[in-house]
LOGU-737119 format. One record per atom (N, C-alpha, C, CB): atom name; x, y, z. Coordinates in steps of 0.02 Angstrom, whole numbers, plus 32768, in hexadecimal, padded with zeros to 4 digits. Each point is the difference from the previous one (the first is absolute). Glycine has a CB too. Example, Ala and Ser with C-alpha at 12.3 -4.5 7.8 and 13.67 -1.06 7.14 Angstrom:
# LOGU-737119
+-------+------+------+------+
: atomo :   px :   py :   pz :
+-------+------+------+------+
:     N : 8294 : 7EE4 : 8186 :
:    CA : 7FD3 : 803B : 8000 :
:     C : 802D : 803C : 8000 :
:    CB : 7FA1 : 7FC5 : 803E :
:     N : 804D : 8070 : 7F9E :
:    CA : 802A : 803B : 8003 :
:     C : 7FD9 : 8037 : 8025 :
:    CB : 803B : 7FE0 : 7F94 :
+-------+------+------+------+
END
This chain:
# LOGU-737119
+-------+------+------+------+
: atomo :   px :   py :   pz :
+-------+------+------+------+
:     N : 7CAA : 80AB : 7FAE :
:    CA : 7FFC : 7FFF : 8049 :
:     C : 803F : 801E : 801D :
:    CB : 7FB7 : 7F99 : 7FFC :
:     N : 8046 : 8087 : 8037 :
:    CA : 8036 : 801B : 8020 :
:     C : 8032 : 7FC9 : 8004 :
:    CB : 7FBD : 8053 : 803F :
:     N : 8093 : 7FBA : 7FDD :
:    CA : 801A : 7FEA : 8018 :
:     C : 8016 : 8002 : 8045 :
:    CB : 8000 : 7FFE : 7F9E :
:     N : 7FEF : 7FB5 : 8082 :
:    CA : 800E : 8006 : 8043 :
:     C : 805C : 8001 : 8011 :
:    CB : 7F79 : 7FBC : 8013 :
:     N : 808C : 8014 : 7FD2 :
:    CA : 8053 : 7FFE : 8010 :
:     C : 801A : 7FE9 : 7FD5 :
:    CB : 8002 : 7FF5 : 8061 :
:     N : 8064 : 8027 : 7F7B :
:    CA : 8023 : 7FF9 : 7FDB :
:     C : 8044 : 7FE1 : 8018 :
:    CB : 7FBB : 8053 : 7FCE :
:     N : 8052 : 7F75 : 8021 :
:    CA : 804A : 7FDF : 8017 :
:     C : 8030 : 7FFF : 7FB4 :
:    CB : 7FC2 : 7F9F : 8071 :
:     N : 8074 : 8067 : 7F97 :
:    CA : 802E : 7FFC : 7FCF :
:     C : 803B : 7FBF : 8027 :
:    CB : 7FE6 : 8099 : 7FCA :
:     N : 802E : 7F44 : 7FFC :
:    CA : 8028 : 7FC3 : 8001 :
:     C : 8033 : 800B : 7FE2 :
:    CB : 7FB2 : 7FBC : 8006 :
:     N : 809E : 8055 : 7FF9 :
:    CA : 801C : 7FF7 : 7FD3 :
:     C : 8017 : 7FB4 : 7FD4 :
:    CB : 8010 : 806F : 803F :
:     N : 7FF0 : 7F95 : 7F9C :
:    CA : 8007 : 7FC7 : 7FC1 :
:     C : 8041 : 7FE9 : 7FFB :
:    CB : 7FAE : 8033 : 7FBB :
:     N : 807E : 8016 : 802B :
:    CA : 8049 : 800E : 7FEB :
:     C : 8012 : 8035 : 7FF3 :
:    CB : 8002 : 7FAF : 7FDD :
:     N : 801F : 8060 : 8012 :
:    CA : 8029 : 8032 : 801F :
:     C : 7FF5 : 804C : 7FCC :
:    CB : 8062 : 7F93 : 8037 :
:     N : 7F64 : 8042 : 7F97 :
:    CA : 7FD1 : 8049 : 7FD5 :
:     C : 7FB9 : 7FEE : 7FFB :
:    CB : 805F : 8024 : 7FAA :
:     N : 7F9A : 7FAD : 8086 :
:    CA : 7FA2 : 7FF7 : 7FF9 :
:     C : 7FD6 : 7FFB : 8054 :
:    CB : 8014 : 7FA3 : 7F79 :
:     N : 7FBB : 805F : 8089 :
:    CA : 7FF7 : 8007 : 8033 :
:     C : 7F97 : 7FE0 : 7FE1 :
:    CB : 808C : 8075 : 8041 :
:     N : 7F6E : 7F77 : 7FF7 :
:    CA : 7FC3 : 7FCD : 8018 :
:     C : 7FD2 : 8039 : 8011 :
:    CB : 803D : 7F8D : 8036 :
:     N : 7F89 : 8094 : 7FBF :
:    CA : 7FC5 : 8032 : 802A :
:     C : 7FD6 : 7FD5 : 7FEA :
:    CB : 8018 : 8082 : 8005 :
:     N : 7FC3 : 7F65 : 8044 :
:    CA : 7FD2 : 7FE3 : 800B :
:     C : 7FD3 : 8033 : 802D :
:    CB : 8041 : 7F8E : 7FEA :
:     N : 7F6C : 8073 : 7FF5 :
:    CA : 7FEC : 8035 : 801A :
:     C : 7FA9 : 7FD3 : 8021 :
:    CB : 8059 : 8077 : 7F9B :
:     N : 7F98 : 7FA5 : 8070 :
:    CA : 7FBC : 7FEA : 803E :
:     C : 7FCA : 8025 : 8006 :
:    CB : 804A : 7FDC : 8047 :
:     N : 7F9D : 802A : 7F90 :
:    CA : 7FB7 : 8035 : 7FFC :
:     C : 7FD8 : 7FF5 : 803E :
:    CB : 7FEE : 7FF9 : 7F7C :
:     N : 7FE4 : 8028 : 80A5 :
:    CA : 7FC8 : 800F : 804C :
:     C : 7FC7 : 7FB4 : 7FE9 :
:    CB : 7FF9 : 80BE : 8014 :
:     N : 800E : 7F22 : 7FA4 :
:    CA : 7FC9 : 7FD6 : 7FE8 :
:     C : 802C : 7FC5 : 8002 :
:    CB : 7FAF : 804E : 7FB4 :
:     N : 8072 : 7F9D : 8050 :
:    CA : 8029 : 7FDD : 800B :
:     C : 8034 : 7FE0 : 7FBA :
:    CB : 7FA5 : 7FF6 : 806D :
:     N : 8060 : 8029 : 7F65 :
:    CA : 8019 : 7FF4 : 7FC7 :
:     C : 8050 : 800D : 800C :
:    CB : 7F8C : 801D : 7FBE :
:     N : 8079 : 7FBF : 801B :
:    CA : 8070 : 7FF1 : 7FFF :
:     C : 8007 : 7FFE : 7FC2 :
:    CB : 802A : 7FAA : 8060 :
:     N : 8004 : 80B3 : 7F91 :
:    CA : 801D : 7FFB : 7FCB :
:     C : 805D : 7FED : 8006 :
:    CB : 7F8E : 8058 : 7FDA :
:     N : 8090 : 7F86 : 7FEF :
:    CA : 8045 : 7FF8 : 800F :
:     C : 8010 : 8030 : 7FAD :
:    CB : 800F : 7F6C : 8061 :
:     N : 803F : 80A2 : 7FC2 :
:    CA : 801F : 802F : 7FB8 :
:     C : 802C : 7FFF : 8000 :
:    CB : 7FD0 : 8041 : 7FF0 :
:     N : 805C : 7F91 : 7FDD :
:    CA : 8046 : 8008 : 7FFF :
:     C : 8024 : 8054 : 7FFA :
:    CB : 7FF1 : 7F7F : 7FC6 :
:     N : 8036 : 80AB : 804F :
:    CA : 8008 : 803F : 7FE6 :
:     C : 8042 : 7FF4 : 7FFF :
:    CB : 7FA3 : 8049 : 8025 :
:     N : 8084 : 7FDB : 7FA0 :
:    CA : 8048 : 801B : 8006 :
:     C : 800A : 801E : 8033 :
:    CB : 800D : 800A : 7FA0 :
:     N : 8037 : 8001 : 806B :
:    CA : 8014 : 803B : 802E :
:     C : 803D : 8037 : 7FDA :
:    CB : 7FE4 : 7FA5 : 8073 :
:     N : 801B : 809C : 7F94 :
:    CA : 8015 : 8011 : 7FE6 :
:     C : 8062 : 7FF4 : 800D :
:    CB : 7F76 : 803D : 7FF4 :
:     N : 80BD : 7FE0 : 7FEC :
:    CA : 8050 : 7FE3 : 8002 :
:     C : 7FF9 : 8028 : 804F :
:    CB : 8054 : 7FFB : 7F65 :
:     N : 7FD8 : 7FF1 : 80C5 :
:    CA : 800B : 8015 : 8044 :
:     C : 7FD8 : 800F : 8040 :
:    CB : 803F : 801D : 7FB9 :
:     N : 7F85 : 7FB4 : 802E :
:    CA : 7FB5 : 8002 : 8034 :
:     C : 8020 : 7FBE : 8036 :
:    CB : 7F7C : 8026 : 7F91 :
:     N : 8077 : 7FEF : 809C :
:    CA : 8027 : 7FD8 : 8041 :
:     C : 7FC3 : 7FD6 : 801D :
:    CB : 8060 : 8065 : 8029 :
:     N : 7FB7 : 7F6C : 7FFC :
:    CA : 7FBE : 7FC7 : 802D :
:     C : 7FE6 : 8037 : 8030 :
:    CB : 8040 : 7F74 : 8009 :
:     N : 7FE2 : 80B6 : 8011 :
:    CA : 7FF0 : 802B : 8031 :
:     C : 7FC9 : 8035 : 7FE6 :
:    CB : 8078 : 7FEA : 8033 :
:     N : 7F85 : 8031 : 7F9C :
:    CA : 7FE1 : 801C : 7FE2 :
:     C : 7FBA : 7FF4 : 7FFB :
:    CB : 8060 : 800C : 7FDC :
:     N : 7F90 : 7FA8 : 8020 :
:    CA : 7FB4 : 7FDA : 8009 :
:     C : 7FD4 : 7FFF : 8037 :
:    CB : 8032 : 7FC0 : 7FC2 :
:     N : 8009 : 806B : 8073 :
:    CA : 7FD5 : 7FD3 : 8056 :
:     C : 7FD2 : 804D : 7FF5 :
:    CB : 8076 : 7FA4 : 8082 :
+-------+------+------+------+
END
């Protein structure tokens, strides 16, 4: 199913939260790394 909307959470200070929201109403969550020097700012 498509995705309706994507939010990112940071965790710490190399992981980050994507929580995603398909048009059907499904909620995927995903812990992801971040790569060395990926900033909070970087997520908006």
């Amino acid at each position: 199913a498509p995705v309706s909307h994507v939010e990112f959470v940071l965790v710490s200070s190399g992981q980050a939260l994507a929580i995603m929201l398909t048009e059907t109403g499904l909620v995927e969550n995903r812990l992801i790394d971040l790569p060395v020097g990926f900033t909070p700012s970087t997520l908006i």
